[in-house]
GULONU-232443 format. One record per residue (C-alpha): residue number from 1; residue in three letters; x, y, z. Coordinates in Angstrom, 1 decimal, m for minus. Layout:
BEGIN
[NUM,"ala",[X,Y,Z]]
...
END
This chain:
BEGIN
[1,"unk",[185.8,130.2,179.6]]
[2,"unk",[184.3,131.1,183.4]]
[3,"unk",[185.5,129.0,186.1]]
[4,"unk",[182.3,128.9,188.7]]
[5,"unk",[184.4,127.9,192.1]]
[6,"unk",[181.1,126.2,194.3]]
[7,"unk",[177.7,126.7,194.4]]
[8,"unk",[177.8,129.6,196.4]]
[9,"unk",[179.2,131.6,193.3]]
[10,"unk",[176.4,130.9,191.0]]
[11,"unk",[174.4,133.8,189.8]]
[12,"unk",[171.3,134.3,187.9]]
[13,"unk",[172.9,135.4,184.9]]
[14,"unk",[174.1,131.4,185.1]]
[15,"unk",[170.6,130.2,184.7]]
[16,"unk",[170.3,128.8,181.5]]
[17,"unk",[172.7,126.7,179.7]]
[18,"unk",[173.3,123.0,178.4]]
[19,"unk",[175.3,121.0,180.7]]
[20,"unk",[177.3,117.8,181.7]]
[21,"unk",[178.3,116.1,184.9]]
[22,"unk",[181.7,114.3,184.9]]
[23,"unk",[185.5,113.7,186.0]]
[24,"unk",[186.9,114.9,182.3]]
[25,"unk",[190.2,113.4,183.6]]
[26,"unk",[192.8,113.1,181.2]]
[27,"unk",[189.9,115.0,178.6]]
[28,"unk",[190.5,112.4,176.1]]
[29,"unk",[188.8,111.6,173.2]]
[30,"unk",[185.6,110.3,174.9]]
[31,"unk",[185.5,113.8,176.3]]
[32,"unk",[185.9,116.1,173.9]]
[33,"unk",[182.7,114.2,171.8]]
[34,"unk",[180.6,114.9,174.9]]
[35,"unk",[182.0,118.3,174.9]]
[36,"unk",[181.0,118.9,170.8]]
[37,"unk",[177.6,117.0,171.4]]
[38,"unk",[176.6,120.0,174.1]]
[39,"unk",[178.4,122.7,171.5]]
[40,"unk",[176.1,121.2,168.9]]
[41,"unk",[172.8,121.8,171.0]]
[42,"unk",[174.1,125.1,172.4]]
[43,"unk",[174.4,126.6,169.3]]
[44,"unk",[170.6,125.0,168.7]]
[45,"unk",[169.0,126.1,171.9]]
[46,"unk",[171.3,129.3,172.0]]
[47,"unk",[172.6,128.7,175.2]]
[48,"unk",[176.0,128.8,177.2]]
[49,"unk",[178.0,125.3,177.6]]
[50,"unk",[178.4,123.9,181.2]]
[51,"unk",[180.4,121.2,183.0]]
[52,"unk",[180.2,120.7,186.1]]
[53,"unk",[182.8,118.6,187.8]]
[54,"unk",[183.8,118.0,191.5]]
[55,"unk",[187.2,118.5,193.9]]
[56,"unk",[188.1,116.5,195.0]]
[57,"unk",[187.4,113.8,192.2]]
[58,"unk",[185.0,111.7,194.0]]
[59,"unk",[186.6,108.2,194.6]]
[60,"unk",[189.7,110.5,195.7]]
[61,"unk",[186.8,111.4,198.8]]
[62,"unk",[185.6,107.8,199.4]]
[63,"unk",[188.4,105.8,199.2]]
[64,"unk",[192.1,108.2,198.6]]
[65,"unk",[194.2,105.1,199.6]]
[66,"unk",[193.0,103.4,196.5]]
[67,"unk",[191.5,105.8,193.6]]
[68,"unk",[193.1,105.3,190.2]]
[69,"unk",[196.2,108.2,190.1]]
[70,"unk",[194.8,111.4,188.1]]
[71,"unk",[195.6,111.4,184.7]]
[72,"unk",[195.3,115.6,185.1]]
[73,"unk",[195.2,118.0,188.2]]
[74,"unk",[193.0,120.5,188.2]]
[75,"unk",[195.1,123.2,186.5]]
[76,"unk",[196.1,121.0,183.7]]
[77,"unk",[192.5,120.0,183.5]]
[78,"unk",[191.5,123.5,183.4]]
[79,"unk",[194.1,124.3,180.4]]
[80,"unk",[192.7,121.7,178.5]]
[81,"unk",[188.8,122.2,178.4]]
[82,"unk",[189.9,125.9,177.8]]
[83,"unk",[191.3,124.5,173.8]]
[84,"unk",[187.2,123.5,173.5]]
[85,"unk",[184.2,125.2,173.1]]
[86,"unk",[183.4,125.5,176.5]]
[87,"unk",[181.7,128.3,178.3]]
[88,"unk",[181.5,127.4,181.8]]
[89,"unk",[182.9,124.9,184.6]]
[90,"unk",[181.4,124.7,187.5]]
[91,"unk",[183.1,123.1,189.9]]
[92,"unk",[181.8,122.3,193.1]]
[93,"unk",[183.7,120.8,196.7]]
[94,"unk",[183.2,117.1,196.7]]
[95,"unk",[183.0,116.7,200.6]]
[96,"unk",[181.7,114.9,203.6]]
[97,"unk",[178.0,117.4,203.4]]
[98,"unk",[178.3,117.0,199.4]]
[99,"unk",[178.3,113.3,199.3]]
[100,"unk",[175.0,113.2,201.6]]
[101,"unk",[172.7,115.3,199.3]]
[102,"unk",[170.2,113.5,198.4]]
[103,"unk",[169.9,113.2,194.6]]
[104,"unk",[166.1,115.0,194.6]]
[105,"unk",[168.0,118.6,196.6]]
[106,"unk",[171.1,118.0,193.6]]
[107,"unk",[168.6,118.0,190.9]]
[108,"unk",[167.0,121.0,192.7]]
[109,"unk",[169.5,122.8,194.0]]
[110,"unk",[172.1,122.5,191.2]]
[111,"unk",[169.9,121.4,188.3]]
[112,"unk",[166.9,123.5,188.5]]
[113,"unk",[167.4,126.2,190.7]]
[114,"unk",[171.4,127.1,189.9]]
[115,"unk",[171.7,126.6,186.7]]
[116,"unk",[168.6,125.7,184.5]]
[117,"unk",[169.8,123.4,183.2]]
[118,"unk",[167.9,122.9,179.7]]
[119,"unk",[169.6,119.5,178.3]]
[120,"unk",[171.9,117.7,180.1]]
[121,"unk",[174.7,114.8,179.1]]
[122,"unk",[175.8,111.8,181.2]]
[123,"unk",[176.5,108.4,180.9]]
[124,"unk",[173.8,105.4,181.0]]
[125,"unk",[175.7,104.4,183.9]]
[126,"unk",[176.8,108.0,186.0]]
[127,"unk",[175.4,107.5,189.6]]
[128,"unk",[174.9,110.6,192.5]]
[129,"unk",[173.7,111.4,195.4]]
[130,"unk",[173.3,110.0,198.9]]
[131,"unk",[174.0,106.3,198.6]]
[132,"unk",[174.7,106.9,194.9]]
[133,"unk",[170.8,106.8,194.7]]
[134,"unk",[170.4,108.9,191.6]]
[135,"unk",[170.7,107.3,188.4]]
[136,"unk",[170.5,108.1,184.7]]
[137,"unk",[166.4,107.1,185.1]]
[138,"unk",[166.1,108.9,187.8]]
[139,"unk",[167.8,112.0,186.0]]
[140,"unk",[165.2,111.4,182.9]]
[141,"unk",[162.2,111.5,185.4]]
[142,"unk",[163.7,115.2,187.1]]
[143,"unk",[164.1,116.4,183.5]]
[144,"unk",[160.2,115.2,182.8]]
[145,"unk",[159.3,117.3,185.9]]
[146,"unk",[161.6,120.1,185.6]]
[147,"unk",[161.3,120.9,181.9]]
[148,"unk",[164.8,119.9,181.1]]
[149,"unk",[166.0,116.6,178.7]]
[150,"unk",[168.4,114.3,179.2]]
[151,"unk",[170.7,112.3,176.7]]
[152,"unk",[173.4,109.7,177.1]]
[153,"unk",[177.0,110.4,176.1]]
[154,"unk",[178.0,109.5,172.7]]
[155,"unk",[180.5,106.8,173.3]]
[156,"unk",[183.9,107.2,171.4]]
[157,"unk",[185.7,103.4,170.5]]
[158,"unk",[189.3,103.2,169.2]]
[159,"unk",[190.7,99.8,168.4]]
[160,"unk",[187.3,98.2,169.6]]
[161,"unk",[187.3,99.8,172.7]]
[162,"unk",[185.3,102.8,174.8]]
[163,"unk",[187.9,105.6,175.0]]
[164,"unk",[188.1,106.2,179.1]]
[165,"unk",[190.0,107.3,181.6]]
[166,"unk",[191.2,103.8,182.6]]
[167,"unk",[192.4,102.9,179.3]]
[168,"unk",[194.9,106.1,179.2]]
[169,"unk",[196.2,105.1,182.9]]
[170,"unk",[196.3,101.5,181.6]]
[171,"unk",[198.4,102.9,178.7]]
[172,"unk",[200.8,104.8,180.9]]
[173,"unk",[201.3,102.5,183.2]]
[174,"unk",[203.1,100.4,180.7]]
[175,"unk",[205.0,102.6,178.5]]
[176,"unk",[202.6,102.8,175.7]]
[177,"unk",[202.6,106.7,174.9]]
[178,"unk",[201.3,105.9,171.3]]
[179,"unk",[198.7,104.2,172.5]]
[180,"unk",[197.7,106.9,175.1]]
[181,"unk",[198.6,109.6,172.4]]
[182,"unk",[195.6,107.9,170.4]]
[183,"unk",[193.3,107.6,173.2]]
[184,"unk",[193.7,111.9,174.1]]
[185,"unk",[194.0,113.2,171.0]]
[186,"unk",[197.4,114.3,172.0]]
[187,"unk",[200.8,114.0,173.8]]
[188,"unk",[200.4,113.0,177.7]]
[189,"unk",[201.2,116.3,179.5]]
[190,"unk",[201.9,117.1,182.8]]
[191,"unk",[202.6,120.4,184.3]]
[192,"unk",[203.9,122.1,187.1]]
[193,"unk",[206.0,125.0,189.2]]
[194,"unk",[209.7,124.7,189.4]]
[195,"unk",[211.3,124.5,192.6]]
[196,"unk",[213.8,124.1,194.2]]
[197,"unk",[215.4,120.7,195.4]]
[198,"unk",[219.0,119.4,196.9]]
[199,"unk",[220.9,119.9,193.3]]
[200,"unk",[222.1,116.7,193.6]]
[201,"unk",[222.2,116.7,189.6]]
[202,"unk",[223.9,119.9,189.5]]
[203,"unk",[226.4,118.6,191.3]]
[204,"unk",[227.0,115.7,189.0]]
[205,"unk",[226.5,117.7,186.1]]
[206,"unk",[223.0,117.7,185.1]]
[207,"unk",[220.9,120.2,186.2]]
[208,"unk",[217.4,119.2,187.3]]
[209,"unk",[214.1,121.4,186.7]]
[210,"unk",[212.2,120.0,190.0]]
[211,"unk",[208.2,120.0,190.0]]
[212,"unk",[206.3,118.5,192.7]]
[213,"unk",[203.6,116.5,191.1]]
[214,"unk",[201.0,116.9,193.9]]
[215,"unk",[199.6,113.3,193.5]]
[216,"unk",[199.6,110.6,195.7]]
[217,"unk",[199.8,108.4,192.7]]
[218,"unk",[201.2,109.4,189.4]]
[219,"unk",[200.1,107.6,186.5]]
[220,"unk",[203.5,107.6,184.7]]
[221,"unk",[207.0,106.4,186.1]]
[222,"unk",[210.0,106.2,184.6]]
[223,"unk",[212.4,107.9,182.5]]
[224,"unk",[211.2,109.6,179.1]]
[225,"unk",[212.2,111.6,176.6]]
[226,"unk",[209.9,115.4,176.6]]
[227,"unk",[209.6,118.5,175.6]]
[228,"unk",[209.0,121.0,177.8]]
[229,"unk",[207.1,124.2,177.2]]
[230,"unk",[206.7,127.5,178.6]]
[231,"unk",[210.0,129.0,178.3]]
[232,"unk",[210.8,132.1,175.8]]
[233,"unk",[212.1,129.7,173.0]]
[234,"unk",[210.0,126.2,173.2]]
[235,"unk",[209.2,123.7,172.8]]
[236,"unk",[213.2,122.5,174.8]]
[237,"unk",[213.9,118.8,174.5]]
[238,"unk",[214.8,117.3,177.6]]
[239,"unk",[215.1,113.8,179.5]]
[240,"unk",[212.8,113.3,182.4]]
[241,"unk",[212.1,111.3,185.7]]
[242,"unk",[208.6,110.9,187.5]]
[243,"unk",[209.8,108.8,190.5]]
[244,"unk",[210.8,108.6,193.9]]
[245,"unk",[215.0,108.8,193.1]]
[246,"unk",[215.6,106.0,195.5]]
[247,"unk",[219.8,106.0,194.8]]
[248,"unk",[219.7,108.8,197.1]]
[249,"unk",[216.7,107.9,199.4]]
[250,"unk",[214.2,109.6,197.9]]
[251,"unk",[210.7,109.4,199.4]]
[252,"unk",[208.5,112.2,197.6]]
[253,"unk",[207.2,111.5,193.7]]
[254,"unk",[209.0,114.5,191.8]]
[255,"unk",[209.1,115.3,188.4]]
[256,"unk",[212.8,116.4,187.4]]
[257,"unk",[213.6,117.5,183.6]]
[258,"unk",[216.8,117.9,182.0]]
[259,"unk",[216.9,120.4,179.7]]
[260,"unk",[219.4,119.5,176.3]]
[261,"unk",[221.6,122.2,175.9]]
[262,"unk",[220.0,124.6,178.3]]
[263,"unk",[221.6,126.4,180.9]]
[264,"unk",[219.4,129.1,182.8]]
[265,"unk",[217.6,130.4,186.3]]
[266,"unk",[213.9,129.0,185.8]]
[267,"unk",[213.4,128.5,189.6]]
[268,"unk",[209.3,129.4,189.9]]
[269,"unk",[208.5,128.9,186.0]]
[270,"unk",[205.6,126.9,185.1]]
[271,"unk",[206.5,124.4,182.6]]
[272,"unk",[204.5,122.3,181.0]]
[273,"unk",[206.1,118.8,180.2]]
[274,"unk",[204.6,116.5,176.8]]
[275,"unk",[206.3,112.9,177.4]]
[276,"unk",[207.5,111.7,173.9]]
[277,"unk",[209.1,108.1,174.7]]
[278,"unk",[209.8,106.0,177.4]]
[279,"unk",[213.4,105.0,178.1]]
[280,"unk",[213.4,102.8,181.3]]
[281,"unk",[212.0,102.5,184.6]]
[282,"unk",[213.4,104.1,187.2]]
[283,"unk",[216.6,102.0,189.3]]
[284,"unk",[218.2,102.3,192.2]]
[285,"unk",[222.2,102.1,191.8]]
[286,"unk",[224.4,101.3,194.2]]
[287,"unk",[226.4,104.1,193.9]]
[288,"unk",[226.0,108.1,192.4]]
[289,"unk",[228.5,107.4,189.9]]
[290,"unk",[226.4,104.5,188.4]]
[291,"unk",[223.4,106.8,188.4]]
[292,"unk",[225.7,109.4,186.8]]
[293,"unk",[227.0,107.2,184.2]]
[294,"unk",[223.0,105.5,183.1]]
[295,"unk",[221.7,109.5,183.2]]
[296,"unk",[224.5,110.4,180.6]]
[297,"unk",[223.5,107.0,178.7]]
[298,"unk",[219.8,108.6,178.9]]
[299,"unk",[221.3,111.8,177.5]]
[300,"unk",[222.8,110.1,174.3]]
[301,"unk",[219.5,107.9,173.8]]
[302,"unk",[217.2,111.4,174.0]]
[303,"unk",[219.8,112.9,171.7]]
[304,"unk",[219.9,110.3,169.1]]
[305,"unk",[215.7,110.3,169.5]]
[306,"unk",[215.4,114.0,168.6]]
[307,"unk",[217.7,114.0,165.8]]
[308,"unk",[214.6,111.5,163.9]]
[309,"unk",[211.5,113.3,165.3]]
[310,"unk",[209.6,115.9,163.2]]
[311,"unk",[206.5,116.3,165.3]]
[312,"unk",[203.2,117.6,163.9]]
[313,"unk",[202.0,121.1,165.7]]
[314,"unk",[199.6,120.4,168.2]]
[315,"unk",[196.5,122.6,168.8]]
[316,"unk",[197.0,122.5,172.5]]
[317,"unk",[200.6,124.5,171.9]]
[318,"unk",[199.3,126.8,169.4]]
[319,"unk",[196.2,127.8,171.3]]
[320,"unk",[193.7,127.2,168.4]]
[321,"unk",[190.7,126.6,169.4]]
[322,"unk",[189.6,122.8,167.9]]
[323,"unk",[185.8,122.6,168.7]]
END
């Protein structure tokens, strides 16, 4: 898969392809159809699969106080279309001169001139350009003019409901794993660079894996039972914390992961980190040998968790490719 970092990088050789415009956060369910609906007319037409998507995400750019926390950074989102038949991402600088292209020089400029687009995928309801002007009509009567058709996404319902983005945060946000499991396809996953931090739990006897989570808003709190990938032997169960660890006056979201039965230097690994079941909400104790004594609790309930799971292989660990 070619990552195409911003219009400046496209070539000619990247004229010609079927392509979609979207967020693909979390790339659940209801991204992975639109993902085989352009395989299957690739394969037809003979062209290269495109999606183009936009950094910042753009209600991050509009309003960053209050957009919905990403279900995936870039990375992870990256190492997720990469399990699918894509061929290309383009993605393109959501920013200030971005946002007030009018939807005619996007069509031109992107559309038509960078990419030739030949049949493109988006939602009924997907707005662009300045003042959000461009619509799905207005996209059908570019394609009329341009010699390019356009289609709406093949919505994907579970339980009686549109698979989307907001569902899996929804999910998340209240513990439901299985639920959000169903909705991607797969285990929630977030990954990320160890670093280091104030060994507070070495010091009380549980070593900490830090990652910084680089959100503003994570979508998942809590304590939960993982596994945690990217070591030489893996999948390693662990116990983890996505919070603010506010016993010790924590300000800054971290992701910290106790490995089982695991003693070794991993500072600057990436791990990747599949959340299994949720324990409890973070708590703030009054005193370090509380949060000592409920972390060793945690322990016993992870413990007594893996000793019943027998997980089914995943195709995003094996690195098969599913579309």
């Amino acid at each position: 898969m070619e990552l195409i970092r911003g219009l400046h990088n496209l070539k000619p050789r990247h004229r010609g392809c079927v392509a979609t415009i979207g967020n693909f956060d979390g790339v659940h369910l209801g991204h992975q159809a639109v993902v085989g609906q352009l395989a299957e007319r690739a394969q037809a037409l003979g062209l290269p699969t495109q999606i183009i998507l936009f950094e910042p995400q753009p209600q991050e750019f509009f309003r960053p106080e209050s957009a919905p926390p990403r279900l995936t950074r870039f990375r992870e989102k990256w190492q997720a279309l990469r399990r699918y038949s894509v061929d290309r991402v383009l993605c393109i600088r959501f920013d200030a001169r971005f946002a007030a292209m009018e939807p005619e020089i996007f069509v031109k400029r992107v559309l038509v001139q960078g990419l030739g687009v030949r049949y493109l995928v988006v939602g009924d309801d997907f707005r662009f350009g300045k003042n959000r002007r461009g619509d799905f009509a207005f996209l059908q009567r570019a394609g009329q003019v341009h010699g390019f058709r356009v289609v709406n996404v093949h919505a994907v319902e579970i339980d009686g409901e549109r698979v989307s983005s907001t569902r899996v945060r929804q999910a998340l946000a209240t513990g439901d794993l299985a639920t959000a499991e169903k909705l991607l396809g797969r285990l929630y996953r977030m990954c990320g660079r160890v670093a280091h931090g104030n060994k507070l739990g070495r010091r009380i006897g549980m070593p900490t894996a830090n990652i910084y989570v680089h959100r503003k808003v994570t979508p998942i709190r809590g304590v939960h039972v993982v596994e945690v990938f990217g070591l030489e032997t893996e999948p390693l169960p662990g116990v983890a914390n996505v919070g603010t660890r506010p016993t010790v006056g924590g300000t800054r979201t971290l992701l910290e992961i106790h490995l089982l039965d695991f003693d070794g230097d991993i500072y600057g690994r990436y791990l990747s980190v599949n959340f299994l079941r949720k324990l409890r909400d973070e708590e703030r104790f009054d005193s370090l040998e509380e949060l000592k004594d409920r972390m060793f609790s945690d322990l016993e309930d992870a413990r007594a968790f893996f000793r019943d799971y027998h997980p089914q292989k995943s195709p995003l660990d094996s690195g098969e490719n599913v579309a």
